[in-house]
PyMOL Python script that loads the backbone (N, CA, C, O; Angstrom):
from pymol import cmd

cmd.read_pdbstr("""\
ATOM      1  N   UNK A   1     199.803  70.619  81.639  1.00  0.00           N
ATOM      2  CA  UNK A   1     200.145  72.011  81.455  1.00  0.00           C
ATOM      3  C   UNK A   1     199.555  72.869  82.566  1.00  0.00           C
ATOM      4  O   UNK A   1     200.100  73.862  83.049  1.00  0.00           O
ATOM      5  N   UNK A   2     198.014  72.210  83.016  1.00  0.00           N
ATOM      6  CA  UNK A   2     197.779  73.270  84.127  1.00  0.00           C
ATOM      7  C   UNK A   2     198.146  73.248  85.361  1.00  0.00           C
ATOM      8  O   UNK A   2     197.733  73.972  86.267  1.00  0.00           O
ATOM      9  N   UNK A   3     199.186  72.137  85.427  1.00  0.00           N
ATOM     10  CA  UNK A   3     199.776  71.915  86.664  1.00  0.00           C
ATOM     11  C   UNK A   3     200.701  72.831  86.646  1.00  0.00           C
ATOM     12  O   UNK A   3     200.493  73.764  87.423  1.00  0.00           O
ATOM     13  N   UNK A   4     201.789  72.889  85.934  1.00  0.00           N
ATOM     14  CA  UNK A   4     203.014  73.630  85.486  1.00  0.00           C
ATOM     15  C   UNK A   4     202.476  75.186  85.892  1.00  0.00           C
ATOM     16  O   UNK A   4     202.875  75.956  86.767  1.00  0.00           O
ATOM     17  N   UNK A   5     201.498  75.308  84.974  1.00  0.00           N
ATOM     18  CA  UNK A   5     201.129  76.683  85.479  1.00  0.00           C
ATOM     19  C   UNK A   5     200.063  76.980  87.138  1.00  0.00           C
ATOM     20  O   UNK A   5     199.725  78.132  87.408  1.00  0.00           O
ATOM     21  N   UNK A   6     199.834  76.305  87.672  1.00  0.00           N
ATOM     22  CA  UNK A   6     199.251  76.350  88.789  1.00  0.00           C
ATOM     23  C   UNK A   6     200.782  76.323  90.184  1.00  0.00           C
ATOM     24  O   UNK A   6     200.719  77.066  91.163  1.00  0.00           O
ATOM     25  N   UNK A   7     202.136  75.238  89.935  1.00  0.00           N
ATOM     26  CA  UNK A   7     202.742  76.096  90.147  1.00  0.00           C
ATOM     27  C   UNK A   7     203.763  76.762  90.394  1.00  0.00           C
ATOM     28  O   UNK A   7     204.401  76.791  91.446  1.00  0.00           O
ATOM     29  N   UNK A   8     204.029  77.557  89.015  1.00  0.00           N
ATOM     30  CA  UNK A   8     204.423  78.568  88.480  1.00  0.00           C
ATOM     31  C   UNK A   8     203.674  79.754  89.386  1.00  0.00           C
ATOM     32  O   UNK A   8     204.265  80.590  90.070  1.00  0.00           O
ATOM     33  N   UNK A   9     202.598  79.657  89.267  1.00  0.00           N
ATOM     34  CA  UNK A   9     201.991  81.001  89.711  1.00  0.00           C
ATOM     35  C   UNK A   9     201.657  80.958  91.377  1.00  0.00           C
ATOM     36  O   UNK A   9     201.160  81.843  92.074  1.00  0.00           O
ATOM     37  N   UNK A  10     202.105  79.631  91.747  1.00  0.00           N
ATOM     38  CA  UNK A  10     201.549  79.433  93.289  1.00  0.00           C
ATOM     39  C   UNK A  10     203.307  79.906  94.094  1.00  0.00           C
ATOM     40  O   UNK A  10     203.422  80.522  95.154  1.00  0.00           O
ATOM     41  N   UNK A  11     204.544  79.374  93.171  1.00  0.00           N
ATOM     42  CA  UNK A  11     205.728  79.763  93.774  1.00  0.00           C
ATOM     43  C   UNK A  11     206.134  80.876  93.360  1.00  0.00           C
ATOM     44  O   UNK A  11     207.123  81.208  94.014  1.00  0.00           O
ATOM     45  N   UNK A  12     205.756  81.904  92.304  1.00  0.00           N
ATOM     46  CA  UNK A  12     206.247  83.464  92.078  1.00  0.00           C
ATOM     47  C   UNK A  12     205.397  84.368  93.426  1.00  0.00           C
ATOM     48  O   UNK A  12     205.935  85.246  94.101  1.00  0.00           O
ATOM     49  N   UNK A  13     204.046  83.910  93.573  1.00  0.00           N
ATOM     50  CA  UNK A  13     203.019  84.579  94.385  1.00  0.00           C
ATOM     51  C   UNK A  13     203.750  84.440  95.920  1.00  0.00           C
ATOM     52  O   UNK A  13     204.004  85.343  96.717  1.00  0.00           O
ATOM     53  N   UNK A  14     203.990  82.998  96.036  1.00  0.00           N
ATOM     54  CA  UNK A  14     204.604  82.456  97.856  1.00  0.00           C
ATOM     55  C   UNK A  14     205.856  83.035  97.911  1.00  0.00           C
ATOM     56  O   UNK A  14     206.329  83.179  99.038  1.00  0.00           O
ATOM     57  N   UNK A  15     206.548  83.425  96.897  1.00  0.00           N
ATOM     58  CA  UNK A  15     208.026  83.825  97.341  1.00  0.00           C
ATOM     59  C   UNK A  15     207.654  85.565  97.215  1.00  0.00           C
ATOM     60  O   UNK A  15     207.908  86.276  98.188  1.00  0.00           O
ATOM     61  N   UNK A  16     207.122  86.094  96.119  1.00  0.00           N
ATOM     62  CA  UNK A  16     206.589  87.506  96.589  1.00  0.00           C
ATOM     63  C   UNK A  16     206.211  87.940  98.252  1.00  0.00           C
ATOM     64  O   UNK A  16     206.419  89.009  98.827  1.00  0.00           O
ATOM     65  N   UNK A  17     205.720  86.954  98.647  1.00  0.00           N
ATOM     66  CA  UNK A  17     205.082  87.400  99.719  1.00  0.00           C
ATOM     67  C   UNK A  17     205.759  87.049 101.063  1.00  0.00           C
ATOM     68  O   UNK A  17     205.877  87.702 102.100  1.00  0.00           O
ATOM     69  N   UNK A  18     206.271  85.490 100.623  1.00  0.00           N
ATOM     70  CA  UNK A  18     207.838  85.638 101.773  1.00  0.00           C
ATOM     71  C   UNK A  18     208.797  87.244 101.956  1.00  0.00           C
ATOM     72  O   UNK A  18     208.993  87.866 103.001  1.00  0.00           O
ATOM     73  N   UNK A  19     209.212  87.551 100.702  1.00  0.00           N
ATOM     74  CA  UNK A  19     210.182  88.564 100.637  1.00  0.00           C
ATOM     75  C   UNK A  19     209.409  89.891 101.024  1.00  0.00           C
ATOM     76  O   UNK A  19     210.159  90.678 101.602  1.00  0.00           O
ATOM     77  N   UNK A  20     208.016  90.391 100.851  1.00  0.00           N
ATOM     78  CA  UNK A  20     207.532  91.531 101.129  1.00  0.00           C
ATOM     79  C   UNK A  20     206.649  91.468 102.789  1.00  0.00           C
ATOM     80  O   UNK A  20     206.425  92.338 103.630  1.00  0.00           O
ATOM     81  N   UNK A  21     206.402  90.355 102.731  1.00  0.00           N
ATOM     82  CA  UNK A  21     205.267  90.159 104.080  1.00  0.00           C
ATOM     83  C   UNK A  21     206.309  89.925 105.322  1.00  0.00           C
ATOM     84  O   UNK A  21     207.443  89.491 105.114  1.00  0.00           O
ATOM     85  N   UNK A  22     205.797  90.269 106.717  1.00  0.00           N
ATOM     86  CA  UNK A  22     206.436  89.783 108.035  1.00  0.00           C
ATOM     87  C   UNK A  22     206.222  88.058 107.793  1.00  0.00           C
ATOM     88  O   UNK A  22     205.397  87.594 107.005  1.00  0.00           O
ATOM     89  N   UNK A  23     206.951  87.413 108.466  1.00  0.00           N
ATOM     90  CA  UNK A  23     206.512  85.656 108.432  1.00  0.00           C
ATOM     91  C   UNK A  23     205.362  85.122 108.686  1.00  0.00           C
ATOM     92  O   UNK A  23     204.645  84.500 107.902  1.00  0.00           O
ATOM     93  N   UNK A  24     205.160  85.383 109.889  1.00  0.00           N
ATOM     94  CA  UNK A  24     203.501  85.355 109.699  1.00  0.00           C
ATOM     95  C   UNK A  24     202.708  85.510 109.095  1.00  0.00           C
ATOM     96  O   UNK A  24     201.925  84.584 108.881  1.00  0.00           O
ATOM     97  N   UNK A  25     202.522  86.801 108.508  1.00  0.00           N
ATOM     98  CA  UNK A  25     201.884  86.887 107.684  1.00  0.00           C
ATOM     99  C   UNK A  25     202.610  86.162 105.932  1.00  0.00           C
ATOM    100  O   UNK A  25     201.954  85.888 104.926  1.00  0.00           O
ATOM    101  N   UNK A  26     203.236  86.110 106.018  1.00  0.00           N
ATOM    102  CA  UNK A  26     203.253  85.182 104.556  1.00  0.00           C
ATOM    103  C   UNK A  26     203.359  83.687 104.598  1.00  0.00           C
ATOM    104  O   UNK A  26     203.866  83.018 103.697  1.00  0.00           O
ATOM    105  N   UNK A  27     202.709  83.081 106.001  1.00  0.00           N
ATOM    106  CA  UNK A  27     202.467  82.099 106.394  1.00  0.00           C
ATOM    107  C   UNK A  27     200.907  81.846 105.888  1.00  0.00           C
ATOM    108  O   UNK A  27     200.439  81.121 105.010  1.00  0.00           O
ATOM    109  N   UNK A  28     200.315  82.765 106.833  1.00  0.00           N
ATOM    110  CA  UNK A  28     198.735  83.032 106.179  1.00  0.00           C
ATOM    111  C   UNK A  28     198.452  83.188 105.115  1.00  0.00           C
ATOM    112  O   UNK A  28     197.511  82.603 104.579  1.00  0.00           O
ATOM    113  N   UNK A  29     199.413  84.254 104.389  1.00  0.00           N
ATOM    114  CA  UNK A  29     198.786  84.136 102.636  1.00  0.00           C
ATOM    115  C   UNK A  29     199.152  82.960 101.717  1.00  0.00           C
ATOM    116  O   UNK A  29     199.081  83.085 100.494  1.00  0.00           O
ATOM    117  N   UNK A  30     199.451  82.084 102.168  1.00  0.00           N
ATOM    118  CA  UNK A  30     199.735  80.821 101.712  1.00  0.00           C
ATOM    119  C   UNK A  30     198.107  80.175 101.333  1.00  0.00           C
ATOM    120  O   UNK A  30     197.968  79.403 100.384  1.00  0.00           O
ATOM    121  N   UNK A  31     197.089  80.546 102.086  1.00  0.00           N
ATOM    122  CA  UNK A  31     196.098  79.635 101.391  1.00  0.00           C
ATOM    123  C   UNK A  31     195.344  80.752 100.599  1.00  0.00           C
ATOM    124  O   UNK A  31     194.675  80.233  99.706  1.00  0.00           O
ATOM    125  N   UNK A  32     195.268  81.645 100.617  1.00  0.00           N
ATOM    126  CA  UNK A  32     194.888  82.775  99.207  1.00  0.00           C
ATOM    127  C   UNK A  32     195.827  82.648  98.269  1.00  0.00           C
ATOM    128  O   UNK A  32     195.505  82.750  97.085  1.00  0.00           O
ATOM    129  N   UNK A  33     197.130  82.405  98.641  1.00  0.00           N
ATOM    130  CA  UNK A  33     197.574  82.244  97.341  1.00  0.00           C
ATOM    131  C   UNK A  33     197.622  81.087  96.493  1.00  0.00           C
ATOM    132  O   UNK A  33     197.784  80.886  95.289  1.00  0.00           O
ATOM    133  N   UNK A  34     197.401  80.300  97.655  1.00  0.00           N
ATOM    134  CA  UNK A  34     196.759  78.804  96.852  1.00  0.00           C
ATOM    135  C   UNK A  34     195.348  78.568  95.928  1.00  0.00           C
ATOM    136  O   UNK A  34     195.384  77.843  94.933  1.00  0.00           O
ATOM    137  N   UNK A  35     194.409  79.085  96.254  1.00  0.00           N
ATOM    138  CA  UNK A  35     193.005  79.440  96.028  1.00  0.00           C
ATOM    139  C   UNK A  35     193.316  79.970  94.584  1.00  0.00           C
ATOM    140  O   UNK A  35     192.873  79.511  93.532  1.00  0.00           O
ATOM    141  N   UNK A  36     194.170  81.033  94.752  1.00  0.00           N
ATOM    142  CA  UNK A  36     194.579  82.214  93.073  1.00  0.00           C
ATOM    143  C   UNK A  36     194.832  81.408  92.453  1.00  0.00           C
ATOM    144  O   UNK A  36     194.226  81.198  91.402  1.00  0.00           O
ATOM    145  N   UNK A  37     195.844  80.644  92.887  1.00  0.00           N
ATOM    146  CA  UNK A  37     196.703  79.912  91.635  1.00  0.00           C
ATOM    147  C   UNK A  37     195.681  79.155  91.263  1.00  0.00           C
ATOM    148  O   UNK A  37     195.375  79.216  90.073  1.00  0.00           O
ATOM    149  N   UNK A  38     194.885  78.246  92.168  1.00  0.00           N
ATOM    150  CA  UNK A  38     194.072  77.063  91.610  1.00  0.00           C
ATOM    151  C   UNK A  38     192.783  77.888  90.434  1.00  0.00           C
ATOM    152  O   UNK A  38     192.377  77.536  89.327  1.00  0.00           O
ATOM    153  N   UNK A  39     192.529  78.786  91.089  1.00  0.00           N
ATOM    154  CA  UNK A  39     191.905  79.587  90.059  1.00  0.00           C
ATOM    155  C   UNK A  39     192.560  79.508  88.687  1.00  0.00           C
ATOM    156  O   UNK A  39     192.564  78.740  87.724  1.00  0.00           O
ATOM    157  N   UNK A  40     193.151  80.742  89.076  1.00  0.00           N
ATOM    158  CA  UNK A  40     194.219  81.219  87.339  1.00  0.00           C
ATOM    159  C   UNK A  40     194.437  79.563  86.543  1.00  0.00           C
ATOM    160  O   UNK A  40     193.960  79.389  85.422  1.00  0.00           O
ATOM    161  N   UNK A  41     194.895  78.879  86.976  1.00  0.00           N
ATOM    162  CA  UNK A  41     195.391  77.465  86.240  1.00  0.00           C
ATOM    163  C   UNK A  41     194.083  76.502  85.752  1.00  0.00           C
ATOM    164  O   UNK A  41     194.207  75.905  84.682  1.00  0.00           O
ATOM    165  N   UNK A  42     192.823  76.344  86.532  1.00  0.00           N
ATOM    166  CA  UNK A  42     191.921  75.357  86.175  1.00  0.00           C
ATOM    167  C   UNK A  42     190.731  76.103  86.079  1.00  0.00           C
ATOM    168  O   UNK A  42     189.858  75.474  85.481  1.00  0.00           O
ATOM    169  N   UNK A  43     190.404  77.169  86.441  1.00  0.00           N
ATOM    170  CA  UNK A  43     189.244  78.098  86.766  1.00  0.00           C
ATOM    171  C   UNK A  43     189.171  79.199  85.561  1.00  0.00           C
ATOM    172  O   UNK A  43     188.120  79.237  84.921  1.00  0.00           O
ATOM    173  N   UNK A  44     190.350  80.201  85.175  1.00  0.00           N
ATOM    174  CA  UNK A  44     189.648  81.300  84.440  1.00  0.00           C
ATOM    175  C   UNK A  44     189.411  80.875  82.914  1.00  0.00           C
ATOM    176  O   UNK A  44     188.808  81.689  82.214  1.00  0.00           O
ATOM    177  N   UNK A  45     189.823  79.695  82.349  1.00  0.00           N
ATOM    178  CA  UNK A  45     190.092  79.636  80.951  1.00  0.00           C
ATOM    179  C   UNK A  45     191.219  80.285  80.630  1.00  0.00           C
ATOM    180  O   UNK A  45     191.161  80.160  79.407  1.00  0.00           O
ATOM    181  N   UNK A  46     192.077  80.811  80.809  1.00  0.00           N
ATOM    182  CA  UNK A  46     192.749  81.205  80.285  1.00  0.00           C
ATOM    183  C   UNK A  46     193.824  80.854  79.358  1.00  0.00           C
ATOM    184  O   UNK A  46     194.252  81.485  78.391  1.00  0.00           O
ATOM    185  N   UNK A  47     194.252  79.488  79.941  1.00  0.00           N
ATOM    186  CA  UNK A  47     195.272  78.560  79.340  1.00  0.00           C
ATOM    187  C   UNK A  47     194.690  77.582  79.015  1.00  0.00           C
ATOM    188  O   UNK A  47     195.296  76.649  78.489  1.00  0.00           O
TER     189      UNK A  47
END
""", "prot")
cmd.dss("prot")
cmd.show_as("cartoon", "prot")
cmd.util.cbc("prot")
cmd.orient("prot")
């Protein structure tokens, strides 16, 4: 399950940021948004 949600939240975050960021830069936020997701999914408790 915390895969599913790790990503879930790693491809809503990478395609947000494709569509709003220049390429480059949503090249770079690729490993913050990796970091989040791994958070949110195995890190906060949440799920």
């Amino acid at each position: 399950m915390r895969r599913k949600i790790f990503w879930t939240v790693f491809i809503a975050l990478g395609l947000l940021a494709d569509f709003t960021l220049p390429l480059l830069w949503g090249l770079v936020a690729t490993i913050p948004i990796g970091i989040v997701s791994w958070w949110v999914a195995y890190r906060s408790d949440w799920f």
